[in-house]
MIKOL-659234 format. One line per field, with one value per residue (C-alpha): residue number from 1; residue in three letters; x, z, y. Coordinates in steps of 0.25 Angstrom, whole numbers, plus 5000, padded with zeros to 4 digits. Layout:
REM MIKOL-659234
nr: [NUM;...]
rest: [ALA;...]
u: [X;...]
w: [Z;...]
v: [Y;...]
END
This chain:
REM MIKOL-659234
nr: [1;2;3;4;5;6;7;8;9;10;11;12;13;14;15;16;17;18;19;20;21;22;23;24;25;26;27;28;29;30;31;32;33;34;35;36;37;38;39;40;41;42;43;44;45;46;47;48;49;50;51;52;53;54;55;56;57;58;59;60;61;62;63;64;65;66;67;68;69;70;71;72;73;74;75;76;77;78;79;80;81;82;83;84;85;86;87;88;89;90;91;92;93;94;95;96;97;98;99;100;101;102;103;104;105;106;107;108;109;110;111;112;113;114;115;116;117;118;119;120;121;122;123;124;125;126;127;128;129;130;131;132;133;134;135;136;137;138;139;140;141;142;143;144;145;146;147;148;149;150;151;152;153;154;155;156;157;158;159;160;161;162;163;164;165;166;167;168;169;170;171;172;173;174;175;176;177;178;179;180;181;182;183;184;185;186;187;188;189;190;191;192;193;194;195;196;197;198;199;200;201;202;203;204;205;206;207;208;209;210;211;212;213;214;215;216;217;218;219;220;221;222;223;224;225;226;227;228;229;230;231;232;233;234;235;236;237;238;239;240;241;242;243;244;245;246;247;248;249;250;251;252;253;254;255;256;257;258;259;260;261;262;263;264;265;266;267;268;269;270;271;272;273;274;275;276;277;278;279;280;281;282;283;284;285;286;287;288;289;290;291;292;293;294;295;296;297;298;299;300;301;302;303;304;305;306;307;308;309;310;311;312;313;314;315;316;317;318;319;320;321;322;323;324;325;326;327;328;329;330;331;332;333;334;335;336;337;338;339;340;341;342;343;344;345;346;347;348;349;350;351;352;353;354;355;356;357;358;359;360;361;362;363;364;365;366;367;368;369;370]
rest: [UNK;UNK;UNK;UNK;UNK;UNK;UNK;UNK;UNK;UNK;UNK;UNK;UNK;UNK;UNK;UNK;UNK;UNK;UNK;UNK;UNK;UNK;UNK;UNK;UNK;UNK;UNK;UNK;UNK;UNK;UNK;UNK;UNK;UNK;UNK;UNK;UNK;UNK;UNK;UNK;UNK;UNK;UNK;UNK;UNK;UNK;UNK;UNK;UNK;UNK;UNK;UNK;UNK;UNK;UNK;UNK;UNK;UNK;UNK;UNK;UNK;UNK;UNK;UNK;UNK;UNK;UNK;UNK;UNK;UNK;UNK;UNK;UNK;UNK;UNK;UNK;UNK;UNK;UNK;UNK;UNK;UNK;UNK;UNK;UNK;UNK;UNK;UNK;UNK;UNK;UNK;UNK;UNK;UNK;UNK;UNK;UNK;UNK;UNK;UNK;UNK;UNK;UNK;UNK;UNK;UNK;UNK;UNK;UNK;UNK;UNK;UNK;UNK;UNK;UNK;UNK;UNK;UNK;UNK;UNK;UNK;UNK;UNK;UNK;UNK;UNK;UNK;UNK;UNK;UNK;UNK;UNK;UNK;UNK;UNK;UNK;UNK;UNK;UNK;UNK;UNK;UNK;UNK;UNK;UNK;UNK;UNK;UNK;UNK;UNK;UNK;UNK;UNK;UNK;UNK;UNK;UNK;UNK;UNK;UNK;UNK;UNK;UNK;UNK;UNK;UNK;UNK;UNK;UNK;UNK;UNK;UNK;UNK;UNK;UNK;UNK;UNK;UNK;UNK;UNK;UNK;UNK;UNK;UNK;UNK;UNK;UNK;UNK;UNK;UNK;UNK;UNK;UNK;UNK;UNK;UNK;UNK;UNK;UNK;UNK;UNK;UNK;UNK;UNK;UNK;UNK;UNK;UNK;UNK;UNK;UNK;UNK;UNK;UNK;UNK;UNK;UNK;UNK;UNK;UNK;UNK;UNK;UNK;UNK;UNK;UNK;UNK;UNK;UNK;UNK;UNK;UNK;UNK;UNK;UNK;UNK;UNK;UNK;UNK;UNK;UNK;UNK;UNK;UNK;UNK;UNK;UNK;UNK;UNK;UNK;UNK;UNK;UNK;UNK;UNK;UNK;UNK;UNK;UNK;UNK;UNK;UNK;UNK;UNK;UNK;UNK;UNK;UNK;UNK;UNK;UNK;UNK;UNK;UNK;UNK;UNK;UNK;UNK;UNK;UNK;UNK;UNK;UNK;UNK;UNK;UNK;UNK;UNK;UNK;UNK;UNK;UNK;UNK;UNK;UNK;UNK;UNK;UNK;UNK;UNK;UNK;UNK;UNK;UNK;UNK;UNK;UNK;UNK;UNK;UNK;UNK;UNK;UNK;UNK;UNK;UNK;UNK;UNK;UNK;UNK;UNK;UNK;UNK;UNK;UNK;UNK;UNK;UNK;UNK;UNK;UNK;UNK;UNK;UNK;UNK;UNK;UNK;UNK;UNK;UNK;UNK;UNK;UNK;UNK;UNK;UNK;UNK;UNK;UNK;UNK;UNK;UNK;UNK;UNK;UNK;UNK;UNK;UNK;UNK;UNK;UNK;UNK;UNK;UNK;UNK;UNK;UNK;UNK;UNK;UNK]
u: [5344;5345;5331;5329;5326;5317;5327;5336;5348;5348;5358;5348;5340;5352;5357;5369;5364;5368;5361;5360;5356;5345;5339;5325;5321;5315;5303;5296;5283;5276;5261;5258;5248;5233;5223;5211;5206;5213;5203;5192;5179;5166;5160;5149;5144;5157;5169;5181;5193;5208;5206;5219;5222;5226;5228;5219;5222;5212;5222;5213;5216;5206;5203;5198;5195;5185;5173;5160;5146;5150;5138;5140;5153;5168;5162;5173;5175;5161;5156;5169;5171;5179;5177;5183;5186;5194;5202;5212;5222;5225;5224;5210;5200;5193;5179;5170;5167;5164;5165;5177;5173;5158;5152;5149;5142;5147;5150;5162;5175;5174;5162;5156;5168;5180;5189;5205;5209;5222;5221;5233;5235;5246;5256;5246;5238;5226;5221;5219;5212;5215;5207;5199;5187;5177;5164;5155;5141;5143;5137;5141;5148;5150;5144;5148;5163;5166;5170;5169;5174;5165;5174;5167;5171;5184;5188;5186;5194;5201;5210;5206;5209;5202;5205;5203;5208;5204;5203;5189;5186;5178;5187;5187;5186;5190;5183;5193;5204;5215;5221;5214;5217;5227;5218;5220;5229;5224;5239;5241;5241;5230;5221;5209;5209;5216;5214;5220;5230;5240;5245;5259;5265;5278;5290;5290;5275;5269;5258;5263;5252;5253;5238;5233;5232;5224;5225;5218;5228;5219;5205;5195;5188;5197;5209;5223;5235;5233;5245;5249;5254;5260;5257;5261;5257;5259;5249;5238;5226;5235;5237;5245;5255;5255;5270;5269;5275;5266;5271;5270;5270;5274;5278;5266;5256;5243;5240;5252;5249;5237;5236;5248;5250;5262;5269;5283;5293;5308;5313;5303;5289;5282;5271;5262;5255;5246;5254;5246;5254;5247;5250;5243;5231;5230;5233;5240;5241;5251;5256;5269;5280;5285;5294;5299;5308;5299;5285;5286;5293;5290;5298;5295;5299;5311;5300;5291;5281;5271;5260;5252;5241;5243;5240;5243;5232;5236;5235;5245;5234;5239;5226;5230;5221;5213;5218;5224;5227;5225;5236;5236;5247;5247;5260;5262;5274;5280;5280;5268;5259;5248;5244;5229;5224;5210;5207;5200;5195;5186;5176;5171;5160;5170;5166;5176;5179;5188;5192;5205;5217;5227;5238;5252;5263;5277;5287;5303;5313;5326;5337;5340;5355;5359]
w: [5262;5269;5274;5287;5290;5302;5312;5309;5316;5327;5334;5335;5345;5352;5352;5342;5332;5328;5328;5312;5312;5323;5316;5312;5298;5289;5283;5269;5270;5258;5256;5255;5246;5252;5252;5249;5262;5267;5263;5273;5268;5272;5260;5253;5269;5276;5272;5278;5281;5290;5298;5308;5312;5327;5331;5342;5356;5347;5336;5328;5319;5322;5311;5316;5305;5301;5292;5290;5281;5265;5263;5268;5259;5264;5279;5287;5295;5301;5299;5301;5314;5318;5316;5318;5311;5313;5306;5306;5297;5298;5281;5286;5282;5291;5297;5303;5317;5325;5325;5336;5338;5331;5332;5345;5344;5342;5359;5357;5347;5340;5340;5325;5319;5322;5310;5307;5319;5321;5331;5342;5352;5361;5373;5383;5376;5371;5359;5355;5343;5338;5328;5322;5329;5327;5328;5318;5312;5304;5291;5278;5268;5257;5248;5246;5240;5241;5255;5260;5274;5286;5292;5305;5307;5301;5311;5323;5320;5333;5336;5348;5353;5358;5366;5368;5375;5362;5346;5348;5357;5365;5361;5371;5366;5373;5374;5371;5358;5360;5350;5349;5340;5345;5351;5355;5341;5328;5321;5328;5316;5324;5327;5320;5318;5324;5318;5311;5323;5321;5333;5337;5351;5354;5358;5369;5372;5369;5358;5344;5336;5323;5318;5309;5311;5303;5309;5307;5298;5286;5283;5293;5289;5285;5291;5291;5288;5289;5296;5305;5319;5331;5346;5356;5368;5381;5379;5368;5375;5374;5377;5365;5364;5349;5342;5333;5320;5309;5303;5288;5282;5268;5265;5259;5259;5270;5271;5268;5276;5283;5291;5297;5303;5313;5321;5327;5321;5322;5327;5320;5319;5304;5299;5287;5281;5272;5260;5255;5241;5235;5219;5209;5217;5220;5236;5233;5243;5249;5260;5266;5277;5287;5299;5313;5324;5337;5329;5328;5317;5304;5291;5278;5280;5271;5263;5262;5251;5256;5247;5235;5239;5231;5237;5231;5234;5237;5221;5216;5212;5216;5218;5221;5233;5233;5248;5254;5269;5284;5285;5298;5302;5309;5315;5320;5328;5328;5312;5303;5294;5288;5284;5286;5276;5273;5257;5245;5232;5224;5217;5203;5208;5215;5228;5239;5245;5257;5264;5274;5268;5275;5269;5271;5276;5270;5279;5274;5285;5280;5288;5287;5280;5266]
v: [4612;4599;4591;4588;4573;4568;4572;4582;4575;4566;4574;4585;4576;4575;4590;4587;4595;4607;4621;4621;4609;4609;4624;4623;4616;4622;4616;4613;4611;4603;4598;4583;4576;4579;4567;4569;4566;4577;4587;4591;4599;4603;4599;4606;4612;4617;4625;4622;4629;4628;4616;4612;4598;4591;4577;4574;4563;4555;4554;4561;4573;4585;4595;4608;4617;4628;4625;4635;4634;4632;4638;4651;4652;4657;4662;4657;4670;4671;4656;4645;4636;4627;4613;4598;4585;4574;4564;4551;4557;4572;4572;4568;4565;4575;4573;4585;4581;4596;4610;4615;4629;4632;4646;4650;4666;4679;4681;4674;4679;4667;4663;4666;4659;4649;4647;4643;4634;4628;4615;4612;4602;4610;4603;4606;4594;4604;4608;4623;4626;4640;4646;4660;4665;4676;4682;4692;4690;4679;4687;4683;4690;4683;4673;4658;4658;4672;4676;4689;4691;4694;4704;4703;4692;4692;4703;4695;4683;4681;4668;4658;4645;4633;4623;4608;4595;4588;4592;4587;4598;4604;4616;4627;4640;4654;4668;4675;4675;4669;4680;4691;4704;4714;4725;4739;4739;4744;4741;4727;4717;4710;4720;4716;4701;4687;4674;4659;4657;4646;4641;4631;4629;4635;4625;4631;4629;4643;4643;4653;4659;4664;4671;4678;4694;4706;4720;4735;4741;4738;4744;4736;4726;4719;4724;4721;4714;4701;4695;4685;4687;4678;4674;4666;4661;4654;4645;4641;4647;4660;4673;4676;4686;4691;4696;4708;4704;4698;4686;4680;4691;4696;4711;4720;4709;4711;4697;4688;4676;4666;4654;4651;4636;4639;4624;4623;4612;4609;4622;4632;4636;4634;4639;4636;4649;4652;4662;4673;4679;4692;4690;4700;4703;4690;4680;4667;4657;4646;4640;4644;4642;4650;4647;4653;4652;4658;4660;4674;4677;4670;4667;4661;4646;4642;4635;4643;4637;4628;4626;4635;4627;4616;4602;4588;4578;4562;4559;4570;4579;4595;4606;4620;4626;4639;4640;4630;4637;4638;4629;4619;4609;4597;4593;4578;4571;4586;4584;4593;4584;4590;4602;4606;4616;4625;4625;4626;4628;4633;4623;4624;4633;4642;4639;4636;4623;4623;4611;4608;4599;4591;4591;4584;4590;4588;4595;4594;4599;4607;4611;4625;4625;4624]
END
């Protein structure tokens, strides 16, 4: 394989090159060394989890993430919202400065719990904040460090949007869903819960979602498979017109795949996904790559391997994850930079410490023939 350098021939600027040589790269995706003051926690009050990262007009970078009571242990689905903090640098460090979306009563489809946002200033010059809502009892069912889902909750996860003029907000949020379930269809593979949207604007304007599906074909509650299915739309406040093929997925497993980060580059949409490998009873995870021509069909990247979890901190030091997920990218001058992570690990009590990570991004371009 031959690398690609900064510009792939100055011919092509001009139209000289020729079809081969202007195909779509492929991409290698590698993890930088992570500062320590690129970790962002709660300390020993809040949880944290995904947290997605834009540059402001104020030349700030603005985290909005999802946090929730430490004390009440893993009860993201029925307690998280949506928060923000800001920094210089987007390796941080990050400092708390409000909630986005807080709790606002269980008239409204999202107002118990806001969770898993993904943050976009778009060519109209607005920022849209997509994200997980819901609403149930808020009841807890589980004790600190061992979860067990509220499945009221989990099955009224819809995906919305809000919008802003500024990262600082206010954000305006809707009635309404912006992707509601598939209703009127038992078999639809959305026909009991939406959620995680990752979002990208289309070259030609239109905004492509890819989010995250569970349908009826399982025993309720829990439901299922988990897939991931597409949408597109004219504009980013929708309505979304959903395809029918699920994407990601890998033959006889129910639940292959989570969090997809989707961003168009140099003739092809990327995606960073979050890999789910079923070995002896037992769910590994990684990071991996997938590519696309339109958005709609999805193949594994040529490199596929990401990440097994393992970071590299500043001094050389490696430490291997118990997650390291919900993966976010911040793209500058058209090039990706960072990536923005949910993780944690388990301490020497075995509670779980979560926290968000920037890490850098090392992207190496190949042209596509031998």
């Amino acid at each position: 394989m031959k690398e690609i350098v900064v510009l792939l021939c100055a011919a092509f600027v001009f139209g000289a090159c020729s079809p081969k040589e202007r195909s779509a790269p492929d991409f290698k995706i590698q993890l930088g060394k992570v500062s320590k003051h690129s970790v962002f926690n709660g300390g020993d009050t809040v949880s944290h989890w995904g947290g997605s990262v834009v540059k402001g007009e104020d030349g700030l970078y603005h985290m909005l993430y999802s946090r929730w009571p430490k004390d009440i242990g893993w009860e993201w689905v029925n307690y998280s919202e949506i928060a923000h903090a800001v920094s210089e640098s987007p390796f941080g460090p990050y400092k708390h400065v409000d909630v986005a979306l807080p709790e606002r009563g269980i008239d409204f489809w999202d107002g118990s719990a806001t969770h898993n946002p993904t943050v976009h200033k778009f060519s109209d010059g607005k920022y849209y904040l997509y994200y997980m809502g819901n609403y149930g009892n808020k009841k807890i069912v589980s004790v600190p460090g061992k979860a067990k889902i509220n499945w009221v909750h989990r099955n009224n996860q819809r995906i919305g949007v809000a919008v802003a003029d500024s990262p600082n907000g206010l954000w305006r949020r809707f009635e309404n869903p912006v992707l509601d379930v598939t209703h009127g269809d038992s078999v639809a593979h959305d026909a009991l819960m939406t959620s995680n949207p990752s979002v990208c604007q289309m070259p030609d304007g239109r905004i492509l979602m890819v989010y995250k599906a569970v349908g009826k074909k399982f025993d309720l509650p829990k439901g299922g498979p988990v897939v991931h299915m597409v949408a597109i739309a004219e504009n980013a406040a929708g309505p979304f017109k959903k395809y029918p093929n699920p994407v990601f997925l890998e033959e006889g497993v129910r639940f292959p795949a989570e969090d997809p980060y989707i961003w168009y580059q140099d003739g092809k949409f990327r995606a960073i996904v979050k890999y789910i490998k079923h070995v002896d009873h037992q769910r590994i995870f990684s990071l991996v790559h997938y590519d696309s021509k339109d958005g709609i069909d999805w193949e594994k990247a040529r490199y596929h391997e990401i990440s097994d979890r393992t970071i590299t901190w500043e001094d050389g030091t490696t430490q291997k994850l118990d997650h390291l997920e919900r993966p976010q990218v911040l793209i500058e001058d058209g090039e990706p930079i960072a990536l923005i992570c949910a993780a944690d690990i388990y301490d020497e009590n075995n509670v779980r410490q979560s926290f968000n990570v920037q890490i850098p991004l090392i992207v190496m371009k190949y042209s596509t023939d031998e």
